[in-house]
LUMPATOR-521484 format. One record per atom (N, C-alpha, C): x, z, y. Coordinates in steps of 0.2 Angstrom, whole numbers, plus 2048, in hexadecimal, padded with zeros to 3 digits. Layout:
// LUMPATOR-521484
XZY
...
//
This chain:
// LUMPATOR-521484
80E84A86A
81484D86E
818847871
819848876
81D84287D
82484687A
82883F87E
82F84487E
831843883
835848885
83984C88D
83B843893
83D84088E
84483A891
84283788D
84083188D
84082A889
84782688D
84681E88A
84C81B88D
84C815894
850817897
85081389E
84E80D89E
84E8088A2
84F8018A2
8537FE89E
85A8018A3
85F7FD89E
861801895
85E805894
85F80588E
85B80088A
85480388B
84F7FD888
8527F6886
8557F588D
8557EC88D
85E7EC886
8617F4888
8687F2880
8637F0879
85F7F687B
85C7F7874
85A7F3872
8557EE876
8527E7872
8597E086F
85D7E0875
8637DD873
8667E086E
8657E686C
86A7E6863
8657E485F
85F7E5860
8587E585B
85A7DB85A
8597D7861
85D7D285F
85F7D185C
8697D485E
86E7CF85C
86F7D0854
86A7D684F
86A7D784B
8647D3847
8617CC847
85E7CC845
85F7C783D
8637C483F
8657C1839
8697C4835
86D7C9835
86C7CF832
8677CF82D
8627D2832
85F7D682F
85B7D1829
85A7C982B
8577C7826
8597C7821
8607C4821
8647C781A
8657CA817
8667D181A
8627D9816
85E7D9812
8587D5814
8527D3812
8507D080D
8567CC80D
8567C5807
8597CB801
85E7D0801
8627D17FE
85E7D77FB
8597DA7FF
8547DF7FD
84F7DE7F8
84C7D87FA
8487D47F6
84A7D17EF
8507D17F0
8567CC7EA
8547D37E3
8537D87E4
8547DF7E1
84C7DF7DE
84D7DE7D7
8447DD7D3
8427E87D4
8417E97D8
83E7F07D9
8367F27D7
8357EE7D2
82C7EE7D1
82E7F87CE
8277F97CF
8278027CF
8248027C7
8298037C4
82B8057BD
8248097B9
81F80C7BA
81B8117B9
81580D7BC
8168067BD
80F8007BF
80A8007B9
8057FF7B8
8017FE7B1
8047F77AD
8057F77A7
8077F17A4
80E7F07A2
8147F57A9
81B7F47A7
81E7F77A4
8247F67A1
82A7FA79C
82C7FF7A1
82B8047A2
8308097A4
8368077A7
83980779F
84180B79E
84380179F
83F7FC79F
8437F47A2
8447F57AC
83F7F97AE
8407F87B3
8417FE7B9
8418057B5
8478097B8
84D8087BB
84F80B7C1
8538097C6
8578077CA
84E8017CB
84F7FA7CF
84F7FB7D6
8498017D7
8478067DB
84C8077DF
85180B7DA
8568107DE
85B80B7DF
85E8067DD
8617FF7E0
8607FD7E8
8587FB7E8
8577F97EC
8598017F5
8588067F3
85680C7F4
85D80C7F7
86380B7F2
86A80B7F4
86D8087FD
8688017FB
86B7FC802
867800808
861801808
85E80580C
86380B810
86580F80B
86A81580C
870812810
87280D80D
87880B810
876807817
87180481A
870803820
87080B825
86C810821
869816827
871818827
87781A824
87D81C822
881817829
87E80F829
88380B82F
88080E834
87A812836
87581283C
877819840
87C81E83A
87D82283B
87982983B
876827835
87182A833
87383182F
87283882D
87383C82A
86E838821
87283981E
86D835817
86E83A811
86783A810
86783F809
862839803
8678397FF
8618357F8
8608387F2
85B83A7F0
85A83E7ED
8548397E8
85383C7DF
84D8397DC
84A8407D7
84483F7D6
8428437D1
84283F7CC
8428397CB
8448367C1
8498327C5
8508347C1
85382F7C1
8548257C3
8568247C6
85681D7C7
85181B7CC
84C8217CE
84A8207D4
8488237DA
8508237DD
8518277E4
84F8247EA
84B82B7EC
84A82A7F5
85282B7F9
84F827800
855828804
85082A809
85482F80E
852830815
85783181A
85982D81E
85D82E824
85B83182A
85E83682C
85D838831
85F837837
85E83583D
861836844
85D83884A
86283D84D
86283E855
864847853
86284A858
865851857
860855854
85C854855
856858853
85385E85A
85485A85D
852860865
84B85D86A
84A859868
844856869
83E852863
83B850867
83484F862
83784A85C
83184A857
83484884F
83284284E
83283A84A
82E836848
830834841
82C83483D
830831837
82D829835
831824832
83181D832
83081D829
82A81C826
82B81C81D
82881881B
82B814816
82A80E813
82D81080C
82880A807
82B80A801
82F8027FD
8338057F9
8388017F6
8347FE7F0
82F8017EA
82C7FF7E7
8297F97E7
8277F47E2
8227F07E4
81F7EE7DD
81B7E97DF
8157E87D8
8187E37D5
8187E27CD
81A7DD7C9
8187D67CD
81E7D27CC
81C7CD7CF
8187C57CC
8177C87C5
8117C47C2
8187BE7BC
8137BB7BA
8167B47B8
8197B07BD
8207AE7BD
8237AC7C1
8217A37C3
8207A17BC
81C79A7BD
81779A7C3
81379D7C4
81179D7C9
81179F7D1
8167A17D1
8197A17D6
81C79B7D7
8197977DD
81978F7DF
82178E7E4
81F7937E9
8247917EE
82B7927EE
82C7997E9
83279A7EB
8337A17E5
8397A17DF
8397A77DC
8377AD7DB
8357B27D9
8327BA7DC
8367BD7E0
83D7BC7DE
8447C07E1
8477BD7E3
8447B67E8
84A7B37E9
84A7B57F1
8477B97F6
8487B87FC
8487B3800
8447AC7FD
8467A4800
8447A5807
8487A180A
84579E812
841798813
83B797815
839792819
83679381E
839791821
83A79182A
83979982B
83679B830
8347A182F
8327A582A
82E7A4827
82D7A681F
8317A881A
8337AF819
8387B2813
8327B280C
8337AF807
82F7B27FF
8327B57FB
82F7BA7FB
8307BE7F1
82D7C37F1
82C7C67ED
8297D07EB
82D7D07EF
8277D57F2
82A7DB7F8
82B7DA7FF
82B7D27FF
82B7D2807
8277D280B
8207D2809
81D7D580F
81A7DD80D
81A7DF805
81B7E4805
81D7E9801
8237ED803
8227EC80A
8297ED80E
82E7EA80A
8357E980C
8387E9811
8337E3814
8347E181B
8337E8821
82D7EA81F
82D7F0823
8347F7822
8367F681E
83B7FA81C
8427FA820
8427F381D
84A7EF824
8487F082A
8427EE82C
8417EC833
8427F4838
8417FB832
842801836
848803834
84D80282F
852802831
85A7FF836
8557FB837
8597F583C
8567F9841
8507FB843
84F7FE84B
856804849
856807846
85A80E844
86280C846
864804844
86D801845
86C80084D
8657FE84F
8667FA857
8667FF85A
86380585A
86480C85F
86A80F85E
86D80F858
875811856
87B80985B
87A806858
87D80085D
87E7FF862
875802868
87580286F
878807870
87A80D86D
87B813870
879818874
871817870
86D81D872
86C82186C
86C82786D
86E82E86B
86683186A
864833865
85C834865
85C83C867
85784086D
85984586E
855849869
84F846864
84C84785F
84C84585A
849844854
84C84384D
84883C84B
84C83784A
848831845
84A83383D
84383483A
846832833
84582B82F
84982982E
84882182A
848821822
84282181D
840826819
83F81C814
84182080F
84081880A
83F81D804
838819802
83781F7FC
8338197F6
83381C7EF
83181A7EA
82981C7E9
8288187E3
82281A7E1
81A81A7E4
81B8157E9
8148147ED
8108117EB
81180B7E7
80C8067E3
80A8097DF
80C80F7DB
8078127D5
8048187D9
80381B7E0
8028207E3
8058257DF
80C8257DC
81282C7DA
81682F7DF
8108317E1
8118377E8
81783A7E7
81683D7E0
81B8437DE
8218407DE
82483A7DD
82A8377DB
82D8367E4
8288327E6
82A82F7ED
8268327F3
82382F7F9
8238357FE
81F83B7FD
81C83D7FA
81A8447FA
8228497F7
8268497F3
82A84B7F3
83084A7F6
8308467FC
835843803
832849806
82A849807
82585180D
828857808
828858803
82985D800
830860801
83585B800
83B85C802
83D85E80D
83685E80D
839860814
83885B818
839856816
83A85081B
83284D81D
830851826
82B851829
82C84F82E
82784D834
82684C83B
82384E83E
82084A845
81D84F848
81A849849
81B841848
81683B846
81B839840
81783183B
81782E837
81582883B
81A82083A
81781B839
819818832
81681782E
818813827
81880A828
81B809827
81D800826
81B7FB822
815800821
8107FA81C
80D7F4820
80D7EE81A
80A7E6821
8027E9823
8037E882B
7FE7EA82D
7F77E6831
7F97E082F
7F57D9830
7F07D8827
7EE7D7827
7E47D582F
7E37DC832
7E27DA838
7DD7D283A
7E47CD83C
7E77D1840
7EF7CD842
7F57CF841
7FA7CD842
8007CE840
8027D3844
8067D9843
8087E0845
8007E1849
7FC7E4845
7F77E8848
7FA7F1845
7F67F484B
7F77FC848
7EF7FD846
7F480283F
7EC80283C
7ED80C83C
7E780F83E
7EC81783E
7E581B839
7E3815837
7DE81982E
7DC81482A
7DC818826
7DC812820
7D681681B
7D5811815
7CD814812
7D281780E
7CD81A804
7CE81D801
7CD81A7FC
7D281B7F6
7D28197EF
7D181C7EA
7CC8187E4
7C981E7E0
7CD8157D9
7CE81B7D5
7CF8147CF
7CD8197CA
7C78147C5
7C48177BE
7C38117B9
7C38137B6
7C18107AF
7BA8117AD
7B480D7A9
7AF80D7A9
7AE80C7A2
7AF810799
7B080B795
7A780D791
7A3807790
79D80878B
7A0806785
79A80877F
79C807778
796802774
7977FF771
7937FD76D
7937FD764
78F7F7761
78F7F975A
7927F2758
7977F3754
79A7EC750
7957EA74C
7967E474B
7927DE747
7957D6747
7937D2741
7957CD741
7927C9747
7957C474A
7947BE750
78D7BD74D
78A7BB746
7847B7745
7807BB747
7807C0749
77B7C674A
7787C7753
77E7C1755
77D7C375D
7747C275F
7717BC75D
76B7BA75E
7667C275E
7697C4757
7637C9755
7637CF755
76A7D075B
76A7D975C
7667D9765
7677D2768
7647D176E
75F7D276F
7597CF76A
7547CA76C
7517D376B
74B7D376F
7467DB76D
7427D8767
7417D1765
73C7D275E
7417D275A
7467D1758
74A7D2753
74D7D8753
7537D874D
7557E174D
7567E3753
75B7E0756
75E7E475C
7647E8758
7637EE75C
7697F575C
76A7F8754
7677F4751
7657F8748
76D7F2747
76E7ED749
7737EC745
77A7EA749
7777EC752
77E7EA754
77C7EA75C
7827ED75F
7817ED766
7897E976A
7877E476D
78D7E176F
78F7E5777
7957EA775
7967EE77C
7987E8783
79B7E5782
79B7E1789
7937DE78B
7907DD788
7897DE78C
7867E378F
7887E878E
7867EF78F
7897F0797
7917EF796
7967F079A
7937EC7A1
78F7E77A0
78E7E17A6
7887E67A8
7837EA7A6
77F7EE7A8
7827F07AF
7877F67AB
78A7FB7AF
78E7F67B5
7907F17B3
7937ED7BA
7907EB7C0
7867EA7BD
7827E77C0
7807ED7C6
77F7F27C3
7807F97C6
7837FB7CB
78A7F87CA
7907FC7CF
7907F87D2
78C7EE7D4
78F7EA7D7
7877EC7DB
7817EE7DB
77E7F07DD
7807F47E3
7827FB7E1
7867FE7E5
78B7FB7EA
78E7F87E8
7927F37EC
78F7F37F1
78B7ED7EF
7857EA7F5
7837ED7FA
7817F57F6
77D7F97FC
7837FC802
78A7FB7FE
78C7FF802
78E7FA807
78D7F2807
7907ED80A
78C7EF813
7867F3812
7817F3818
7827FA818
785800816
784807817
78A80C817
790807816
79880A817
79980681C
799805821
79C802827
7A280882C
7A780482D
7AC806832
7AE801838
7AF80383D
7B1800842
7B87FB842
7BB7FE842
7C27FE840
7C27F883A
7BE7F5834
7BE7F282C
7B97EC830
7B97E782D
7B17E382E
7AE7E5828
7A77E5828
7A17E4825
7A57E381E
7A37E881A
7A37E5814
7A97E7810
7AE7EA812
7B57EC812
7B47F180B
7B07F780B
7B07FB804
7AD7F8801
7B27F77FB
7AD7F67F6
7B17F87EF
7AD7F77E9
7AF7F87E2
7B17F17DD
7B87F17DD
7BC7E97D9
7BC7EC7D2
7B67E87D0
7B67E87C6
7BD7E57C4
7C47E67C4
7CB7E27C4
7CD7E17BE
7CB7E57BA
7CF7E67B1
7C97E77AD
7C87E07A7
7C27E37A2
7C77E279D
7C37E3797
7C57E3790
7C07E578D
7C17E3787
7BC7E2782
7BE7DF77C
7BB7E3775
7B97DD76F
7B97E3769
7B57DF764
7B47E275F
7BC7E775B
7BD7EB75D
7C47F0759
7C97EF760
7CD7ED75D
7D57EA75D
7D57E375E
7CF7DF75C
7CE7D975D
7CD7D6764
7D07CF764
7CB7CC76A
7CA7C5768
7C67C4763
7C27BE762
7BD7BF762
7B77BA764
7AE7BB765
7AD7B975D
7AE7BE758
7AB7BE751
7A67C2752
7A87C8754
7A37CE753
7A17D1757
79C7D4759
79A7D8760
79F7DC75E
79E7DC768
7A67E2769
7A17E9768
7A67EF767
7A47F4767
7A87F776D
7AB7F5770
7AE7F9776
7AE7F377D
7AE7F8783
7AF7F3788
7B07F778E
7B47F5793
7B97F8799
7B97F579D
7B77F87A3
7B97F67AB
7BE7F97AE
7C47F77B1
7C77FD7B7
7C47FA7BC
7C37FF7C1
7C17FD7C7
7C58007CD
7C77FD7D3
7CB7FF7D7
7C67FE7DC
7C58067E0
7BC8057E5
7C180A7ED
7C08047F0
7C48077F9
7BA80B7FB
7BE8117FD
7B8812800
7B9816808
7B181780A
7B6819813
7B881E812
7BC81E819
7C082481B
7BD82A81C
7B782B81D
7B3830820
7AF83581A
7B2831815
7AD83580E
7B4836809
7B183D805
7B6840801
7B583B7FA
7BB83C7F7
7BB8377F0
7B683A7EB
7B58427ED
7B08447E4
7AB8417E7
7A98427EE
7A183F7F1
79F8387ED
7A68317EE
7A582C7ED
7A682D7E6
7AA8307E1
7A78307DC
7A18327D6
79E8367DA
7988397D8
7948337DA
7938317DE
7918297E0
7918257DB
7968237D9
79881E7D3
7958207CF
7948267CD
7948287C7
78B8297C6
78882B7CB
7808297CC
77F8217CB
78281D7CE
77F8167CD
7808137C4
7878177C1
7888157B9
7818197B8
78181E7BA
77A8237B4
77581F7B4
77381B7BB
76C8197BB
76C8137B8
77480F7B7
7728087B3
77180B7A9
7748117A9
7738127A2
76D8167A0
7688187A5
76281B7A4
75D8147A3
75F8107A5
75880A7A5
75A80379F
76080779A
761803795
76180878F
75D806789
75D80B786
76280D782
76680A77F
76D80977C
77280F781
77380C786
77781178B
77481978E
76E81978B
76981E78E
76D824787
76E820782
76F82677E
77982477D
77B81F77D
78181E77E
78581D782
787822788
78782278F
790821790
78E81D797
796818798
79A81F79A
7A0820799
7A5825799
7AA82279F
7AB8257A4
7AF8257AA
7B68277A8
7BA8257AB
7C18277AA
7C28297B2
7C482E7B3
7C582E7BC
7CF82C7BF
7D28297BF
7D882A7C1
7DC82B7C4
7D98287CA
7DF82B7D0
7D982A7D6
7D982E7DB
7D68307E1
7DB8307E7
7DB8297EB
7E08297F1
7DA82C7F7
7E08317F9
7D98327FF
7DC82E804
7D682E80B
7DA82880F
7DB82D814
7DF82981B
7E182B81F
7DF829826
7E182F82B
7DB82D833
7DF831838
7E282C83C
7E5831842
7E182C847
7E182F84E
7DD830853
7DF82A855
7DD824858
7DF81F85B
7E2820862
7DF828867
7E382986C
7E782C86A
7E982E863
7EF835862
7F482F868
7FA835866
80183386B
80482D868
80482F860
80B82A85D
80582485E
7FE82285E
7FB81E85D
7FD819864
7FA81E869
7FC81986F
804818872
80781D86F
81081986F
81081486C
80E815866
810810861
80D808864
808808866
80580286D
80B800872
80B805875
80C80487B
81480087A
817803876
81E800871
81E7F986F
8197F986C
8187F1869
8167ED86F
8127F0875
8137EA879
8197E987D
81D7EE881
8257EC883
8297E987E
8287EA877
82D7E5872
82A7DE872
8237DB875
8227D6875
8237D287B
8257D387F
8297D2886
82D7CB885
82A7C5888
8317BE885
8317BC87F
82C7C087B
82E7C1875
8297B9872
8237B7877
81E7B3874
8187B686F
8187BB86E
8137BF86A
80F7C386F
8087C186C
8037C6871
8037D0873
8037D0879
8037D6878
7FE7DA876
7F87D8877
7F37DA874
7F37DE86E
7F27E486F
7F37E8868
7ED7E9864
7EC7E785C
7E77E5858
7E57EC854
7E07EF856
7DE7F6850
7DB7F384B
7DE7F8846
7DA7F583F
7DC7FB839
7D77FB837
7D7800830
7DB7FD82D
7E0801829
7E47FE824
7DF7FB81E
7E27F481B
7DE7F2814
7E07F580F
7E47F780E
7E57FD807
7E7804807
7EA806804
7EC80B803
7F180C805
7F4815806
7FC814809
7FE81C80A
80581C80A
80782380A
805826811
804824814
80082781B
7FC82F81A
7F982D813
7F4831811
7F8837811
80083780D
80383F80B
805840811
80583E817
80784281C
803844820
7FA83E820
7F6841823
7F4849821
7F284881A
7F184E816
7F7855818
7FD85281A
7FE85981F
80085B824
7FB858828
7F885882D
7FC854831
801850831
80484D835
800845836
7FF84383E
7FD83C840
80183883C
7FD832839
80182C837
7FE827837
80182283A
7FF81B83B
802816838
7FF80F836
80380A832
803803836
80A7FF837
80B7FB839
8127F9839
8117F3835
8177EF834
8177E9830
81E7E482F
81A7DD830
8167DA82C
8147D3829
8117D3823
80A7D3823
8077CE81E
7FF7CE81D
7FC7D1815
7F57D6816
7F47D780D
7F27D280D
7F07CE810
7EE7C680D
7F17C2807
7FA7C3807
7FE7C0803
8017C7800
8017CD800
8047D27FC
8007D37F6
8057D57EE
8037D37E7
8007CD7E6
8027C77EA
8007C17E6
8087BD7E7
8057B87E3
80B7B37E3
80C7B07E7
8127AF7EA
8147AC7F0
8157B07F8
8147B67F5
8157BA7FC
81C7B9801
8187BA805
81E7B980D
81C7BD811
8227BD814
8217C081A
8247BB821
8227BB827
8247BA82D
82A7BE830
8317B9833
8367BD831
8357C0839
8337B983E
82F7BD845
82B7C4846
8287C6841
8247CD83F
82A7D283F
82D7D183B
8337D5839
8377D783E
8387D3841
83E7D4848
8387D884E
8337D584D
82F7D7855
82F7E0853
82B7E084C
82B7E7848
8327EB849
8377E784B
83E7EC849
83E7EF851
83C7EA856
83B7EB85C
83A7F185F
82F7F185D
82C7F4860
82F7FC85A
8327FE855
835803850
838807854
83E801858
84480385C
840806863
83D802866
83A80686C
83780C86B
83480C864
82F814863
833819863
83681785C
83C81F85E
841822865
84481C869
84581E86E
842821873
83C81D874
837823878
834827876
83282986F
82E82F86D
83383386C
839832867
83D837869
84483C86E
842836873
84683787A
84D836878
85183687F
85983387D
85D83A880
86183B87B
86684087D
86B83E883
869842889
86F84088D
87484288C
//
């Protein structure tokens, strides 16, 4: 969908001057956003009730930007302490786009390891802001509400709707909590850009599909026994299985299997959009040991992988689970132990992925936007397509049927690791080309 009027020359040129004169500003917001430990409370490993309504804190400043921008604001939660905000502006008499990012982010680890700078502390070096959450994906968060104060600032009147949408619960895909229940409540477009970092290959690429996430568990079982026994549950002349089966060797079976798989798919999942080699299945979490123990006294009797396996866009999750789950059969058919003792799947979460057309509209506005905001600016204009590397709410709006595309500042390179940054130049340019989008997509009220 085009809209009727976009904005003149001379507005254009207010618009970038408020996206400007706000930009220190904005980095501050930034610092102050990030200053808020908002790790998403329902993470594997964390306290609940230690880290509820860090979320909704951070959610607050958010709301109190779209409120300066002139925004209609509703903040609403389904558990307590963790509320969405959405702002709304223009009249609603023209075309729609919505702007959604999350406030959540992932524990920030042992702080000891974090070399350059606190997890919360929002430090500056030179260009460079560090803590959780700035590159994801906080910074995407401010950078579209800042476009929201500079269109309010210039004094352009939107003849259609922006909504500026800040939702919880991304990094555990809690749809229910966060945007699926901001769609559920009504709050829809007619496009989606999500403000997730969308570098690699480069810095502001648009990425308008992303793969699909499957996360499982894989636990085999074996027979306790004393350490001394190890020699002689192995060997085939000796007992073997009569007096003990150590399940982490059994577990390495089923790894060898899936990393097989792997392989094949490294030559047989190819996408344009991803380099060579992009799907694959990450063994991320094992455990093991004889009970409740973890000392190497005993053969273990139990053993566990999580696996977190991106696969393409073009294939359904049972498809690629049924997949998986042929490759475990066949490592346990050619081991006799597993032939009768078979590894047990845990299925958990199924992220579908996301695909909008790279001609669609919002995809080549969303272009054509980022190259007018790089004008003087010293940033190539050259605009970089690229499959999203992870996962992302894009997903709950494609699934209703609405276009959505990702782009905003920020590398996966450095997000969930230590020492993440973001480029505060990404952030402003991103607040730029945000601020040009909604104006032209959703025209100016004269």
């Amino acid at each position: 969908m085009t809209p009727q009027s976009g904005p003149d020359e001379s507005q254009t040129a207010a618009l970038l001057r408020a996206v400007d004169g706000l930009r220190d500003e904005m980095t501050a917001e930034l610092q102050e956003l990030v200053s808020i430990p908002s790790v998403n409370p329902k993470y594997p490993g964390i306290e609940y009730d230690e880290h509820v309504g860090f979320e909704g804190q951070a959610t607050a400043r958010l709301a109190q930007l779209y409120e300066r921008a002139g925004a209609r604001v509703d903040i609403f939660a389904v558990e307590s302490g963790r509320e969405n905000a959405i702002g709304t502006l223009g009249t609603g008499d023209g075309p729609s786009l919505v702007y959604n990012g999350h406030v959540d982010v992932v524990p920030e680890g042992d702080p000891a390891t974090w070399t350059i700078a606190p997890p919360f502390s929002g430090e500056l070096r030179g260009e460079r802001m560090y803590g959780r959450g700035t590159a994801d994906q906080k910074s995407g968060l401010v950078a579209q509400a800042f476009a929201g104060l500079a269109l309010h600032r210039a004094g352009i009147r939107l003849a259609g709707s922006l909504q500026l949408q800040c939702v919880v619960g991304e990094e555990t895909g809690d749809h229910a909590c966060g945007s699926g229940a901001v769609a559920d409540r009504g709050y829809l477009g007619d496009a989606v850009v999500v403000s997730e970092p969308s570098a690699p290959p480069t810095p502001l690429s648009i990425a308008p599909i992303g793969p699909g996430l499957l996360w499982f568990s894989v636990t085999v079982t074996g027979k306790k026994a004393h350490s001394a026994l190890r020699g002689a549950t192995i060997h085939s002349t000796r007992a073997g299985e009569v007096h003990g089966v150590n399940a982490i060797d059994k577990a390495f079976l089923v790894y060898q299997g899936l990393r097989a798989l792997e392989q094949e798919w490294a030559q047989t999942q190819r996408h344009p959009m991803w380099a060579n080699g992009h799907f694959a299945l990450l063994p991320g979490a094992i455990r093991g040991g004889p009970g409740t123990l973890t000392v190497p006294f005993s053969l273990s009797d139990s053993a566990t992988i999580e696996y977190a396996v991106q696969y393409h866009p073009d294939r359904e999750g049972s498809e690629v689970q049924a997949e998986i789950q042929a490759a475990i059969d066949r490592a346990a058919d050619a081991d006799p132990w597993l032939r009768v003792n078979r590894p047990v799947c845990e299925w958990k979460l199924d992220w579908e992925p996301f695909a909008t057309d790279k001609g669609a509209d919002i995809s080549q506005q969303l272009a054509d936007s980022y190259r007018s905001a790089t004008v003087g600016t010293g940033f190539p204009a050259d605009v970089a397509w690229t499959g999203f590397y992870g996962v992302c709410d894009a997903t709950v709006f494609t699934r209703r049927g609405i276009p959505s595309v990702v782009f905003g500042p920020g590398d996966l390179h450095n997000a969930h690791t230590e020492d993440e940054w973001v480029d505060l130049d990404e952030v402003w340019l991103a607040a730029r080309t945000y601020a040009l989008l909604a104006a032209r997509w959703c025209g100016i009220r004269k």
